[in-house]
C-alpha positions in Angstrom: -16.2 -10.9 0.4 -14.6 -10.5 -3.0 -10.8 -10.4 -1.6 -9.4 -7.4 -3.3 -6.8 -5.3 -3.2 -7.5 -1.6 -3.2 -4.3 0.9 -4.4 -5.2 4.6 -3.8 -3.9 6.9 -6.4 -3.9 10.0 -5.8 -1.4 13.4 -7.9 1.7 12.7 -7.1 2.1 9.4 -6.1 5.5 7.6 -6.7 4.9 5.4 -9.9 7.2 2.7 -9.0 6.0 2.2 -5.4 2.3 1.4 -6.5 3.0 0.1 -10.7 5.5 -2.9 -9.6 3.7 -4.0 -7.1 0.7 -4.0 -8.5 2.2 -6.2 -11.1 3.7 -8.3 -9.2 0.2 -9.1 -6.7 -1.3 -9.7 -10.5 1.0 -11.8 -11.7 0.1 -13.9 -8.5 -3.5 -14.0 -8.9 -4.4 -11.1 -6.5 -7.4 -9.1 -7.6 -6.4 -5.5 -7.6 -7.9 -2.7 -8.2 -6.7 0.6 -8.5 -8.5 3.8 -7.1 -8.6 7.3 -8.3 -8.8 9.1 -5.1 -9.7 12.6 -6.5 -11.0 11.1 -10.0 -10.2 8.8 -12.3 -7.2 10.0 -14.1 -4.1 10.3 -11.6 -1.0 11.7 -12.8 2.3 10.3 -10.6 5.2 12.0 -9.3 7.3 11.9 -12.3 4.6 12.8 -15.5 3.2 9.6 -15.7 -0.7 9.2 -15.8 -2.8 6.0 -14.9 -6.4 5.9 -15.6 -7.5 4.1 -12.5 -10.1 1.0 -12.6 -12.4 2.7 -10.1 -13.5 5.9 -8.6 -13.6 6.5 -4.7 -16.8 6.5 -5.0 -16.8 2.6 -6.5 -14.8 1.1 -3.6 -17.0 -1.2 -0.9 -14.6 -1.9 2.3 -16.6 -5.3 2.3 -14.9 -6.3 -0.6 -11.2 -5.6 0.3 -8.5 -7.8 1.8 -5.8 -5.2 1.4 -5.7 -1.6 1.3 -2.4 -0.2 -0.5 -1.2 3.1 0.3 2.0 4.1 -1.9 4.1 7.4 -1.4 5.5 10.2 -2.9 4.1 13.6 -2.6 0.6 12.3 -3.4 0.5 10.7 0.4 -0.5 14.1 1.4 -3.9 13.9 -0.4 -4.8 10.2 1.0 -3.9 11.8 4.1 -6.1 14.5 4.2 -9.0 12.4 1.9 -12.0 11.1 4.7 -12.7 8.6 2.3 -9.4 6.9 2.4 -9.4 7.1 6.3 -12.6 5.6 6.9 -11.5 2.7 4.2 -8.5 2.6 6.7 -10.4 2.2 9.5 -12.4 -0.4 8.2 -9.6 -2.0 7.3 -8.4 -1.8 11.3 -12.0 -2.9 12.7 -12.2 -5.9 10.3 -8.3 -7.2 10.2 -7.9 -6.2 6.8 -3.8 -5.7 5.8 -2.8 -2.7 5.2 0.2 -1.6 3.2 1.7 1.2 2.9 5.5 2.5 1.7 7.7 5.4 1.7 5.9 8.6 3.1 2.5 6.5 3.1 3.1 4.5 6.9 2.7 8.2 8.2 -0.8 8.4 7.5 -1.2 5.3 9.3 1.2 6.0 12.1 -0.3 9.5 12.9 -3.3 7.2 13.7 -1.4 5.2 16.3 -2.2 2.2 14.3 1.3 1.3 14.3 1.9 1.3 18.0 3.5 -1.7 19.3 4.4 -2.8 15.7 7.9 -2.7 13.7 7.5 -0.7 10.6 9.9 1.2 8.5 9.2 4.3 6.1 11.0 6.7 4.1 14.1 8.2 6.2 12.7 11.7 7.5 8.9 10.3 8.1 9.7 8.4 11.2 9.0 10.7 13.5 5.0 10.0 12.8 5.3 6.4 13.0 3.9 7.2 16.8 4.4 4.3 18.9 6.3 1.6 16.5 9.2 0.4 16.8 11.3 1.5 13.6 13.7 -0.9 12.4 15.2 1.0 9.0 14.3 -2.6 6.7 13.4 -2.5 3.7 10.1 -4.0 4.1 8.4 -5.3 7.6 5.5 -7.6 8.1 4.1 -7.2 11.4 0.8 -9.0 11.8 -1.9 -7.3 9.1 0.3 -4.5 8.9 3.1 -4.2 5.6 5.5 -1.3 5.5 8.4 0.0 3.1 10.9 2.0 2.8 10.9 3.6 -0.8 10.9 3.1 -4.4 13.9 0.7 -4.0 12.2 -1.7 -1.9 8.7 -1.7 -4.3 9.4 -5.4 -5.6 10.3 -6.6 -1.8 6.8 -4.8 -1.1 5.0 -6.4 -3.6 6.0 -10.1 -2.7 5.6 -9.6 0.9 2.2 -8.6 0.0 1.5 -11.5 -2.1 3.2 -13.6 0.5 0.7 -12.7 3.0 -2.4 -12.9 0.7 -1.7 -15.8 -1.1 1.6 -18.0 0.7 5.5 -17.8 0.6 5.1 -20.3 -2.1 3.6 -18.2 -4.4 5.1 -15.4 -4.1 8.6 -17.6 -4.7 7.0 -18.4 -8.2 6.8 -15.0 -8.8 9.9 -14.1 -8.2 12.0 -16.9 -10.5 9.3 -16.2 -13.3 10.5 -12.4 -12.9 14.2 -13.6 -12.4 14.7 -11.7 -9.3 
């Protein structure tokens, strides 16, 4: 296994959930790659466009230790991509983390993978967060599972995801080099 972190891009997607913390799992030594759902240039939200590192195509479950699902209107295209869910259920049958913020823990919560598990989202998307126990945080760590709330908790997102791939440790490094 390569350990890396898979981001899904996809039109629409709120820049700030999946930019910062992608910088922030880099800064940290993560190997992340991001992944053009529906090709490889992915325009966000608010006008800006990422050329991602790989197509769907390119990304092998084997190699992933995290799967990274950010919001914004572009969740409804991971949510209705069978490529993303089957890297999502790989990701459940092989105790993979998966992450996902704002609008995004809906696509995973619609698949009861969140029942029996605090989570938070996006105020509105709670309702198909089937089965958890939603605690309104900013971010939650329950077990392999990483949720947030919205672009305001992106950094806390990042470091808990670093936290659980790396250590607290590192993720503290982080955080005093970025001064936060």
């Amino acid at each position: 296994m390569i350990n890396m972190v898979y981001v899904m891009l996809a039109d629409g997607f709120e820049e700030t959930e999946a930019i910062e913390p992608i910088d922030i799992l880099r800064r940290g030594g993560a190997d992340v790659r991001t992944v053009g759902v529906k090709g490889k240039s992915v325009k966000g939200a608010h006008g800006v466009i990422v050329t991602a590192d790989i197509g769907m195509d390119e990304a092998d479950p084997e190699d992933m230790e995290l799967l990274m699902l950010p919001g914004g209107a572009g969740h409804e295209i991971l949510d209705a991509s069978n490529e993303v869910h089957s890297l999502i259920s790989y990701a459940v049958s092989n105790g993979i983390y998966i992450a996902a913020i704002c609008a995004a823990p809906s696509i995973i919560g619609k698949r009861m993978i969140l029942e029996g598990k605090k989570a938070t989202c996006f105020p509105g998307y709670e309702k198909y967060l089937y089965g958890a126990e939603v605690t309104g945080e900013k971010v939650v760590t329950d077990g392999k599972i990483i949720t947030a709330k919205g672009a305001g908790a992106a950094s806390d997102f990042g470091f808990a995801m670093l936290a659980a791939l790396k250590n607290k440790e590192t993720a503290d490094k982080i955080k005093e080099i970025m001064q936060y």
